[in-house]
N, C-alpha and C positions, 0 to 999 in steps of 0.2 A: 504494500500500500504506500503511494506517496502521491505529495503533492503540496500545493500552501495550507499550510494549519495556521496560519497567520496568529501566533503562537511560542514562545521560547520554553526552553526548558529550564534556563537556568540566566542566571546575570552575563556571564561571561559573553552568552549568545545575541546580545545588543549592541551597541558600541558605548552606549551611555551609560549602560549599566541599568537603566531604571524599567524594572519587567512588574507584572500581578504575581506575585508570588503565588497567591488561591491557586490561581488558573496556571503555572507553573507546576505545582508537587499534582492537581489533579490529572493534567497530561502525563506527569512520568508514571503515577499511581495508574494509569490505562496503560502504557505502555508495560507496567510490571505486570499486571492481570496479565495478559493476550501471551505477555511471553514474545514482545516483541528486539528488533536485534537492529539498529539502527545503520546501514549502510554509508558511510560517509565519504564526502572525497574530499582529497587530503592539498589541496589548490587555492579553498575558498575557506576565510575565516564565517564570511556572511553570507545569504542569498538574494537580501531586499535591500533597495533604498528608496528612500524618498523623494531622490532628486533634487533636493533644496541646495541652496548654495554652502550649508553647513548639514551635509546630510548627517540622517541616522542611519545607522545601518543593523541590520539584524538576522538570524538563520532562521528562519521560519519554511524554507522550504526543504522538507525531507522524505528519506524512500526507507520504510522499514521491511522487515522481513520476517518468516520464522525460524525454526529454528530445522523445522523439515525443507523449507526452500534452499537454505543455507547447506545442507546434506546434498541436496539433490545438483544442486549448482554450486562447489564449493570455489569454482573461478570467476564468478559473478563479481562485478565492479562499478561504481559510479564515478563520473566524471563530471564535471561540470564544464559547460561551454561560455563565448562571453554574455555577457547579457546584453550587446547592442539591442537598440527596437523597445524596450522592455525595461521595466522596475525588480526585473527577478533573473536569478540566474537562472537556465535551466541545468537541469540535471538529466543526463541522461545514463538508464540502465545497461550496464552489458551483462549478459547472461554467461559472457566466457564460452559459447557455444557457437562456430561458425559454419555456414551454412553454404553448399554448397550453389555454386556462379550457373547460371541458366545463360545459356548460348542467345544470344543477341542477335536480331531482326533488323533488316536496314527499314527506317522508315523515315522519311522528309519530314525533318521539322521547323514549326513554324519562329521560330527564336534565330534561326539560322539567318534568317532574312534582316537581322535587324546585326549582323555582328561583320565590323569592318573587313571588308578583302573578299565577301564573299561571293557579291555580284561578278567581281573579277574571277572569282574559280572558276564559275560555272562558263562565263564568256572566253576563258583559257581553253577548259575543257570541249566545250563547244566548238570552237575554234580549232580544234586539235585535226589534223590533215588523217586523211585511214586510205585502206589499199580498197574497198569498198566500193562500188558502182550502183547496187542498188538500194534506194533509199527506205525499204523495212533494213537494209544489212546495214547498212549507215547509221539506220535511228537504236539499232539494239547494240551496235560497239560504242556509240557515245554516252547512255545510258550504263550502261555495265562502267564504263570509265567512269562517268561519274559518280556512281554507287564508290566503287574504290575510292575516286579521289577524294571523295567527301566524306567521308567514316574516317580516313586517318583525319583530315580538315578537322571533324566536328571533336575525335580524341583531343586533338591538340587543342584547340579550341576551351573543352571542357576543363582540360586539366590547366591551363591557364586562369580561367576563369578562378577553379579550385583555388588554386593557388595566390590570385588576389584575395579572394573570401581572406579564405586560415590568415593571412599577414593582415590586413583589416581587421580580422576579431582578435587577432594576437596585441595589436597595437592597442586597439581599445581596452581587453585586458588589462594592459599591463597601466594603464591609466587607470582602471577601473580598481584595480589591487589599489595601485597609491593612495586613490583617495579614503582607505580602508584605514590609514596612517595619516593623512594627514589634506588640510584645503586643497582642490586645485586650486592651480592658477588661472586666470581666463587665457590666458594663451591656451593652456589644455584642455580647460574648457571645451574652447571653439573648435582644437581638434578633434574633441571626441563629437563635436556635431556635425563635422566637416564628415569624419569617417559614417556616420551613421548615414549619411546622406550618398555615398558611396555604395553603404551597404544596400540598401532599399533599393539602387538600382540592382544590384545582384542577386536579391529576394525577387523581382518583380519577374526579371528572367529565370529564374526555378520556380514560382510559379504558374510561369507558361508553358513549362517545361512538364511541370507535374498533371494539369490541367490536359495537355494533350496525349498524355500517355491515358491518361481517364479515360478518354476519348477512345483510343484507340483501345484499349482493352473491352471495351462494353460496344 
């Protein structure tokens, strides 16, 4: 079970220090009944903030477990990712169980159309001279070309993308950590709006990305 219990367990779990004690010992007094086993990751002192210019910061978002889940999955792990977008860290579960890769289907998508160079492949590819005379044997060798040229395209592509993400949420991270110690400053601030505003373009494109696979699945 997890999620916002918006919630602490203990003082140490605010930044202020100032928790409901009641509402404190009665969460860990449930969490003793159930026999619960609290998964923690070991990155984040807190998961909320307020976003004020003197924030507070607090753990209120947590994944517990029991004690048969923990047997059955004993590589099970939490992480935490940054909290760009968002007032909360998320938390995400690994089960420690991986799952075997299902062979991939070429299929045109629509995101492709919006990422620089790519009007250029197709008019490359297009463009591309064959030994060919008739035009079905002409339209299925440039076709098949393009299927190739644009799978490795869209690889490259994605894993670039990837890779702006992680160093965008890595930056804001490690701003996000500081301010866990101490004010930003508005220079950092503004970075951390600058990157958020980054991100949201990269959100928007995974979710057209996701949205079309929908599509194509149903």
């Amino acid at each position: 079970i997890g999620g916002d219990f918006n919630i602490t367990i203990s003082a140490k779990e605010k930044s202020n220090g100032i928790i409901n004690h009641k509402w404190a010992d009665s969460f860990q007094d449930l969490i003793n009944k159930w026999g619960l086993i609290e998964l923690k990751n070991s990155t984040r002192s807190f998961t909320w903030t307020n976003n004020q210019d003197k924030p507070i910061l607090a753990a209120i978002d947590k994944i517990f477990c029991t004690v048969n889940f923990e047997q059955k999955y004993p590589l099970a792990f939490v992480t935490a990712k940054a909290r760009a977008g968002s007032d909360h860290v998320p938390l995400v579960l690994n089960f420690g169980v991986t799952e075997p890769k299902k062979p991939s289907l070429f299929r045109f998508e629509k995101w492709w159309l919006e990422q620089p160079g790519f009007k250029e492949l197709v008019r490359d590819i297009w463009n591309t001279p064959c030994a060919f005379d008739d035009p079905l044997d002409i339209w299925q060798f440039k076709t098949r070309l393009f299927r190739k040229k644009v799978k490795g395209w869209a690889i490259n592509s994605n894993a670039s993308i990837r890779k702006q993400k992680q160093l965008l949420l890595k930056e804001f991270e490690v701003l996000d950590i500081l301010q866990e110690e101490r004010i930003l400053t508005d220079k950092e601030k503004e970075k951390m709006k600058n990157i958020e505003g980054e991100l949201e373009a990269i959100w928007r494109l995974e979710e057209m990305k996701a949205k079309q696979r929908s599509r194509d699945r149903n």
